[in-house]
Backbone as CSV, one residue per row, in Angstrom:
resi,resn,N_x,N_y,N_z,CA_x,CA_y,CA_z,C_x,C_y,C_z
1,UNK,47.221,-52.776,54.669,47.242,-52.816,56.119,47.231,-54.282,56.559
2,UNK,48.139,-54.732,57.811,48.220,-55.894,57.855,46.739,-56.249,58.992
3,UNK,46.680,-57.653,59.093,45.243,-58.189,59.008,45.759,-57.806,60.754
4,UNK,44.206,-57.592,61.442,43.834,-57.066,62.828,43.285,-58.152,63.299
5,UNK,43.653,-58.790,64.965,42.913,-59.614,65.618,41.664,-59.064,65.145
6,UNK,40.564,-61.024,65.312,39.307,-60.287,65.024,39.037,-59.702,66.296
7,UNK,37.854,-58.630,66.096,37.018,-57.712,66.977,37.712,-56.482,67.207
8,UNK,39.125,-56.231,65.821,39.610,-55.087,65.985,39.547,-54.169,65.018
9,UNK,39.733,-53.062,64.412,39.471,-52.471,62.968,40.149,-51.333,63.398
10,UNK,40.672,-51.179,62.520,42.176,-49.602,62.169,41.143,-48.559,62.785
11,UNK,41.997,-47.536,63.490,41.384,-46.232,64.058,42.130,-45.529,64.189
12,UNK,42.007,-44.248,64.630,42.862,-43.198,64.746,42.554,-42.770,66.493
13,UNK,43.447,-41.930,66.637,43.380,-40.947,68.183,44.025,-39.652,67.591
14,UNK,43.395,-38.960,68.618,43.860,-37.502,68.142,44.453,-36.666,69.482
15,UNK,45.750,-36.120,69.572,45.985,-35.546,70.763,46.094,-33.745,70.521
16,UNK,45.002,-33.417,70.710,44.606,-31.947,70.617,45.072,-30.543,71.648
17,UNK,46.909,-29.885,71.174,46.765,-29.223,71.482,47.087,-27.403,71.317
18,UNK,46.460,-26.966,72.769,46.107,-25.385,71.903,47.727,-24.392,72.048
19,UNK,47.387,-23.177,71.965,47.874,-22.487,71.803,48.901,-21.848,73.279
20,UNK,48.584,-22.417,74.167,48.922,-22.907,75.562,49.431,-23.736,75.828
21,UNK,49.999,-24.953,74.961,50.134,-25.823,75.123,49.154,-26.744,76.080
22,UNK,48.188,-26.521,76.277,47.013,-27.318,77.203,46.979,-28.494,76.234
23,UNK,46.929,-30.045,76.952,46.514,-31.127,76.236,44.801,-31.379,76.551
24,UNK,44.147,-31.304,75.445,42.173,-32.017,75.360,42.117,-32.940,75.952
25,UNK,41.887,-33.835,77.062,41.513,-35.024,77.125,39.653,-34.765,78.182
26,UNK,39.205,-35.644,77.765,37.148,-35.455,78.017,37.054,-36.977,78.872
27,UNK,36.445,-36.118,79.853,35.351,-37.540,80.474,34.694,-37.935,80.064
28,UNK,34.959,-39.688,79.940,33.546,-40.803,79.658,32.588,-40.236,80.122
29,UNK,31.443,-40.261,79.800,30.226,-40.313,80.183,29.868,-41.856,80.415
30,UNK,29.956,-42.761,79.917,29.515,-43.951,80.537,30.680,-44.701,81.152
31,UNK,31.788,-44.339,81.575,33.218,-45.207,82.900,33.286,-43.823,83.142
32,UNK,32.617,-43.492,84.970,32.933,-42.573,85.891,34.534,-42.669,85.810
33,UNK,35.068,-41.613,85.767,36.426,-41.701,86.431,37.512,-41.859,85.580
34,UNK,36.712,-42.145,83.825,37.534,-42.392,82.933,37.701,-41.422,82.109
35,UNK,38.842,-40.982,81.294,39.456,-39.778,80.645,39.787,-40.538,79.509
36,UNK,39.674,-39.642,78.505,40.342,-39.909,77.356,40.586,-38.878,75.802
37,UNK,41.421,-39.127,74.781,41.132,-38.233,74.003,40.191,-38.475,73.010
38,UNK,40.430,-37.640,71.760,39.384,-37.965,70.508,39.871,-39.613,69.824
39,UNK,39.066,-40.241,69.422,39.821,-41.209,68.611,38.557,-42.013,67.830
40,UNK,38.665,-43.236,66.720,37.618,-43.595,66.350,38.208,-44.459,65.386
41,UNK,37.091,-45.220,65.223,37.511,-46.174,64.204,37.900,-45.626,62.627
42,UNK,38.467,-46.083,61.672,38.556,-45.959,60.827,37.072,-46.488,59.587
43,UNK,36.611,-46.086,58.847,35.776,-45.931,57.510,36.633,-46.698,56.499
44,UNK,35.254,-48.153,55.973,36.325,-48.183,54.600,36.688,-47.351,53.862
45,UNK,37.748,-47.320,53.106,37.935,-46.680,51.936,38.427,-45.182,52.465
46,UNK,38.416,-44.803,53.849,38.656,-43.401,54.599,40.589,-43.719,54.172
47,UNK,40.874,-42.692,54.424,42.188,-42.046,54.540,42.451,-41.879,56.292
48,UNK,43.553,-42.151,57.139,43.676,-42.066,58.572,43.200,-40.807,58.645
49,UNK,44.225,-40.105,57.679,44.340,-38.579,58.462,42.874,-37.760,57.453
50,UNK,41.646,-38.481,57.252,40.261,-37.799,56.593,39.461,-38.411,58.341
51,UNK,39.965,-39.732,58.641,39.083,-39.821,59.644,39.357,-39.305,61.206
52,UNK,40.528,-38.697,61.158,41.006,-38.477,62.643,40.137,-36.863,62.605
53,UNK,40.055,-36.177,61.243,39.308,-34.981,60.895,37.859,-34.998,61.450
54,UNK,37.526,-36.463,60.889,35.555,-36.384,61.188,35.698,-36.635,62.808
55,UNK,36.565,-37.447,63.365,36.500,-38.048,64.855,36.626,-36.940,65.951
56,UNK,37.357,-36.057,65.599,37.673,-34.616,66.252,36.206,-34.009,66.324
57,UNK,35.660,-33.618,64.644,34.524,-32.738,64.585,33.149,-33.542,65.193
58,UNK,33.279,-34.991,65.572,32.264,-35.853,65.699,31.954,-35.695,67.320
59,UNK,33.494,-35.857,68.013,33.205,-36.293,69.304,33.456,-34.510,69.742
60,UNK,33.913,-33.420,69.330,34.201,-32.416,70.118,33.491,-31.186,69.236
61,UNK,33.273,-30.931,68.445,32.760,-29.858,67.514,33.596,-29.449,66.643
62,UNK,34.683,-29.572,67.075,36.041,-28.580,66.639,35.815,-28.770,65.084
63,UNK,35.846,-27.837,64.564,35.841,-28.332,62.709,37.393,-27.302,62.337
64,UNK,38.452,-26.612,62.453,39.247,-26.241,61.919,40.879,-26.579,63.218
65,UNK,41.546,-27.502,62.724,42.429,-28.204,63.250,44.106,-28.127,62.386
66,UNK,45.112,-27.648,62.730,46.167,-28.072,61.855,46.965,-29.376,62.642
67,UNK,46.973,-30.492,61.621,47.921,-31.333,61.867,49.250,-31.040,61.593
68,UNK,49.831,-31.545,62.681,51.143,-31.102,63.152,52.073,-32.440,62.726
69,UNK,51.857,-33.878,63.401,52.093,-35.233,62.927,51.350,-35.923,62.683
70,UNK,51.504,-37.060,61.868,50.972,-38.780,62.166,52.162,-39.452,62.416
């Protein structure tokens, strides 16, 4: 992976959707007014698509997901 301005580190986002085609996106709790989806930094030694798995089950509960792309 090529080298990241400092104060940056590889992450993933996740755009979660259902069977409705409905897109997930969740309010900040700390920026009123702000929306966003799942996403998170990356883990050394993680795999993208092992951490976009924990970032989903971390920030939303969801534990059974099929990836569709990266």
């Amino acid at each position: 992976m090529e080298d990241l301005p400092q104060g940056y580190r590889p992450n993933v986002g996740v755009c979660l959707i259902n069977s409705d085609d409905q897109i997930f996106v969740a309010s900040r709790l700390n920026v009123p007014g702000a929306w966003q989806m799942p996403q998170g930094g990356i883990e050394d030694g993680e795999e993208p698509k092992s951490a976009a798995i924990r970032e989903l089950r971390e920030e939303t509960g969801i534990v059974s997901a099929e990836i569709i792309a990266e």
